[in-house]
Every structure is written in structure tokens, then in C-alpha cells.
ZAROGU-207811 format. One line per field, with one value per residue (C-alpha): x, y, z; residue in one letter. Coordinates in Angstrom, 2 decimals, decimal comma, padded with zeros to 5 digits. Example, Ala and Ser with C-alpha at 12.3 -4.5 7.8 and 13.67 -1.06 7.14 Angstrom:
c1 (012,30|013,67)
c2 (-004,50|-001,06)
c3 (007,80|007,14)
type (A|S)
// end
This chain:
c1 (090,27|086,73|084,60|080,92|079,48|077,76|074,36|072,67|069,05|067,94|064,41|064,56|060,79|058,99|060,98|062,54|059,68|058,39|060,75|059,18|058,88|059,61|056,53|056,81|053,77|054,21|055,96|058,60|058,71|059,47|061,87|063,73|063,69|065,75|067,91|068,77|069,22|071,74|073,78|073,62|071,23|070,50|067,21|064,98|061,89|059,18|056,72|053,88|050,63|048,14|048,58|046,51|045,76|048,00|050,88|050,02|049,64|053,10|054,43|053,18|054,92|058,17|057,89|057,21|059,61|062,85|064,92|067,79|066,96|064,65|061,35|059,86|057,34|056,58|053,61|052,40|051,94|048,55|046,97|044,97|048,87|050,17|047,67|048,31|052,15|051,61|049,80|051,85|054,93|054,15|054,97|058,55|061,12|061,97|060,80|060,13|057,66|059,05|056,97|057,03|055,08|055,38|056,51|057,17|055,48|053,55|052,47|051,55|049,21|047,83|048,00|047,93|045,94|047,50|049,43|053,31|052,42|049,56|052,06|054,38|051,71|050,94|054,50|055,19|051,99|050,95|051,23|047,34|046,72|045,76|042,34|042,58|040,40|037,87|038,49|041,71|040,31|043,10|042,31|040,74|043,90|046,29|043,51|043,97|046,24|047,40|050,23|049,19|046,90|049,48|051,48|050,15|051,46|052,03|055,09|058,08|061,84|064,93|067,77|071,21|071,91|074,27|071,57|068,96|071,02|072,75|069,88|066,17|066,07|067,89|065,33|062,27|062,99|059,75|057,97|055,50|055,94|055,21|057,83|058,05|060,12|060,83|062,80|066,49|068,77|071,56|073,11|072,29|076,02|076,47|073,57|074,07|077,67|079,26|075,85|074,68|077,37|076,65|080,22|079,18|075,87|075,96|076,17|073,60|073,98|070,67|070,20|068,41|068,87)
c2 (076,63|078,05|075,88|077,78|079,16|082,45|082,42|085,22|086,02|088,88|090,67|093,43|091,82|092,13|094,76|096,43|097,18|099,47|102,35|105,06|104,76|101,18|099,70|096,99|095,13|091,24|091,30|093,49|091,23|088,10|089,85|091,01|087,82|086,17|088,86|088,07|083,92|085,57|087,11|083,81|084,69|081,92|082,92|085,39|086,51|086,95|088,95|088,66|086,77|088,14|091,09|091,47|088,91|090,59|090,09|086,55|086,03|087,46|085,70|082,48|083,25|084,16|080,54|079,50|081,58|080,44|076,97|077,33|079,92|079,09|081,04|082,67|084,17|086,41|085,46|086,49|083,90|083,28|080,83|082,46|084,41|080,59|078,98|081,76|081,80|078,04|078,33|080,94|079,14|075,56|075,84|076,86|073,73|074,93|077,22|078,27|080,69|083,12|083,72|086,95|088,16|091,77|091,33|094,93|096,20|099,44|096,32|094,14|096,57|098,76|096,75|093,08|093,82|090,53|090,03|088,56|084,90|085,20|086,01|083,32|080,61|082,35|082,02|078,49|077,07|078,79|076,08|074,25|070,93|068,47|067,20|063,25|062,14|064,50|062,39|063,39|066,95|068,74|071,98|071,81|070,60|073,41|075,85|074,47|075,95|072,80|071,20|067,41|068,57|070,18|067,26|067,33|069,46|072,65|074,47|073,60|073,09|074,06|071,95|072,01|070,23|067,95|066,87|066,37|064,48|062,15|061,20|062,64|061,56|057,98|057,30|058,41|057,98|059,03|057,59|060,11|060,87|061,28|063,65|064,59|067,82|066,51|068,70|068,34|066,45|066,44|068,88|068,11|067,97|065,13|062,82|063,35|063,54|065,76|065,50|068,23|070,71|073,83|075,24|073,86|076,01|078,18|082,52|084,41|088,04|090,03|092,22|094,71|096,16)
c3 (085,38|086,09|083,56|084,78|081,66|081,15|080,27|078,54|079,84|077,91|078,79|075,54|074,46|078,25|080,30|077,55|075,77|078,52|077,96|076,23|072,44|072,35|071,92|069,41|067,15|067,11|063,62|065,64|068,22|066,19|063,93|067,45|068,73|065,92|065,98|069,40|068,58|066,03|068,71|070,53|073,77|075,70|077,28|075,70|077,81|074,92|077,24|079,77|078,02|080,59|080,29|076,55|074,33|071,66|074,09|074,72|070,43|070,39|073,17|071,19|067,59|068,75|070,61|067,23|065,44|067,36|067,41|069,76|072,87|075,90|075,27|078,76|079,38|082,58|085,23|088,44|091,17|090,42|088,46|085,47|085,02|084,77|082,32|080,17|079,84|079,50|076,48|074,99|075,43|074,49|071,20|072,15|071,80|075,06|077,23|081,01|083,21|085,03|088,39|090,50|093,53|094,95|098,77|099,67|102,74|100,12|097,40|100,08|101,97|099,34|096,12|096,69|099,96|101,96|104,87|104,32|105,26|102,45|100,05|100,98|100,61|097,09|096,08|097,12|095,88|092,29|090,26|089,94|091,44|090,12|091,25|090,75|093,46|094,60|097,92|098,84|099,34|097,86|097,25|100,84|102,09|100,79|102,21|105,57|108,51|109,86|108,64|108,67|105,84|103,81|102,34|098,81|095,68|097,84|096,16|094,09|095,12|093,49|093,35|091,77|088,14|089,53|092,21|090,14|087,76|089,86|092,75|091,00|087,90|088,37|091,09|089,48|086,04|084,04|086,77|088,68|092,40|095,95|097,50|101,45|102,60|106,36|109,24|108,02|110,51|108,48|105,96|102,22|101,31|103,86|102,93|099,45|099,42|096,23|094,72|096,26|094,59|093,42|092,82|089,50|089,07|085,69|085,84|084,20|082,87|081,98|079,45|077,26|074,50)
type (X|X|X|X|X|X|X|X|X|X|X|X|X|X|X|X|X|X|X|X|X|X|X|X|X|X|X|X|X|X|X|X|X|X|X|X|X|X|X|X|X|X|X|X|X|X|X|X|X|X|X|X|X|X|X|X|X|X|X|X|X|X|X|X|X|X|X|X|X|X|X|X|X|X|X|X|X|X|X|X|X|X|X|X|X|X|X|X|X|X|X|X|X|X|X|X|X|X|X|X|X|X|X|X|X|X|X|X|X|X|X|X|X|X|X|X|X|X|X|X|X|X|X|X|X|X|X|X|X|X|X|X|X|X|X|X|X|X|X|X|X|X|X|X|X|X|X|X|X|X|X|X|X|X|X|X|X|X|X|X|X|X|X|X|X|X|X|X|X|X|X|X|X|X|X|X|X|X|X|X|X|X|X|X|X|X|X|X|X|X|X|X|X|X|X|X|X|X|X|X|X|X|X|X|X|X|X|X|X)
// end
């Protein structure tokens, strides 16, 4: 029996709201979000804080407003984009940031105005470090084309549930962390044995309404 479970992502508050005529005011917004808890969405993306300060205010009382769904809120890969979802979202009981770079050749030349490999770096490293020794140079060290100097808070990985379940979080525990990405030399699946599965991995469906 297939036992993945559908989860409902629905983007009616950020994307939706950009067809014509749907504007909504933040009253709107909230009353549309518990509508959609009532239907039993999973994920509801609330909007994208930087892009006014009335979307970030609305962004913040629908993560007030609702007690089951995850609250997200959109950001570009850059940093100012991140603070402010962060602060719209945190008073969600849970919540996420959505992060999104443009990567086509047109966006890349003529809006963003930086080459591929720029936009890669942006990508992998948009979440702020955290400056805890003004020693260690890290902001320096990110900046830096040589890879020796890159081993510090440069990027975030992905893993499966199962993964992190059964090998991160029994071997950090709420303990903080020092982690190395080193060349592979052999497959995850084999190191890690069945830990590494992602047949279980859940299916999302988007939607607006």
C-alpha cells in the first residue's frame, strides 16, 4: 500500500493575489487564511513581507491568526528579503521561508545584472552568518575564491526525514554544530544504509484558489 501522504501547499494569499481584481486588505487576508485551515491545507504561503510593510503586517497576523497550517512567507535570496519574512512569520506556531532566485539567462543579465556562478553563491549562502569571533573572518571568508576559506556557514543542505531522524538529530541532539561537506567516496545509501530513503518522502500539490 502506498502510505506517502499528500500535502496541500496552497499560494491563494502571495501568488494568487496577483490576478487582476484580487487584491485583498489584511482583514481579507486573515479571514482567507482560516478559511483555508477549514478546508484542511497544510501549508499556506501568507505573502512576501518585503515587498510593503502592509504585506509584511499581514503576513504577521495571519501567522497569528492560524493554529494548525505551516505559515510561509516568500523571500528572495538576499538577506534584508530573509530578516523580513523572519519577522513576519515568527509568530506562526510553525512556519517556513520560502527562498527563490531568478537564474534565467534574460533575469540574470538584465535584471539581477550577475553572472550564473554569482547566483549560485547567492542561492547557497543567503542565510546571515553569524559573526561570533570577529577573528575567524567570516564574512571575509565566504567572500573569498578559494576553497580552504570556505568551510564556515556557506549554504544549507537538504536531507530526507528519515535521515535526519535516524543519524542528525540522535547525534547532535540540541547540541550546536560543526558540519563538513567532503568529496563523496561512497554513495549516501551505502554509508547510511536505509537511512538515507526517500521512497518515504511526502507529495505536495499546489494550489490557488
Amino acid at each position: 500500500m502506498d502510505t506517502c501522504r499528500l500535502v496541500v501547499f496552497d499560494t491563494t494569499l502571495r501568488d494568487g493575489e496577483q490576478a487582476p481584481g484580487f487584491s485583498m486588505t489584511t482583514d481579507e487576508k486573515v479571514r482567507m487564511a482560516r478559511q483555508l485551515e477549514a478546508l484542511g491545507v497544510d501549508i499556506v504561503e501568507a505573502g512576501f513581507p518585503i515587498a510593503s510593510d502592509d504585506d509584511a503586517e499581514a503576513v504577521r497576523k495571519v501567522a497569528l491568526a492560524l493554529e494548525r497550517p505551516i505559515v510561509a512567507a516568500l523571500a528572495r535570496c538576499a538577506p534584508n528579503d530573509i530578516d523580513r519574512a523572519a519577522w513576519a512569520i515568527a509568530p506562526a506556531r510553525r512556519s517556513r521561508i520560502h527562498t527563490f532566485i531568478a537564474t534565467s539567462d534574460l533575469h540574470l543579465d538584465r535584471k539581477l545584472r550577475m553572472t550564473r556562478e554569482a547566483a549560485h553563491d547567492a542561492a547557497v549562502a543567503m542565510h546571515r552568518v553569524r559573526v561570533v569571533d570577529p577573528k575567524e573572518r567570516r564574512f571575509e571568508r565566504i567572500a573569498t575564491p578559494s576553497a580552504a576559506d570556505k568551510r564556515i556557514s556557506n549554504g544549507c543542505i537538504n536531507v530526507p526525514i528519515a535521515f535526519f531522524d535516524q543519524i542528525v538529530k540522535p547525534t547532535l541532539g540540541r547540541s550546536h554544530a560543526v558540519i563538513y561537506v567532503l568529496p563523496d567516496v561512497k554513495p549516501l545509501r551505502q554509508v547510511f544504509a536505509n537511512a538515507y530513503d526517500v521512497n518515504a518522502a511526502q507529495r505536495r500539490a499546489d494550489a490557488t484558489l
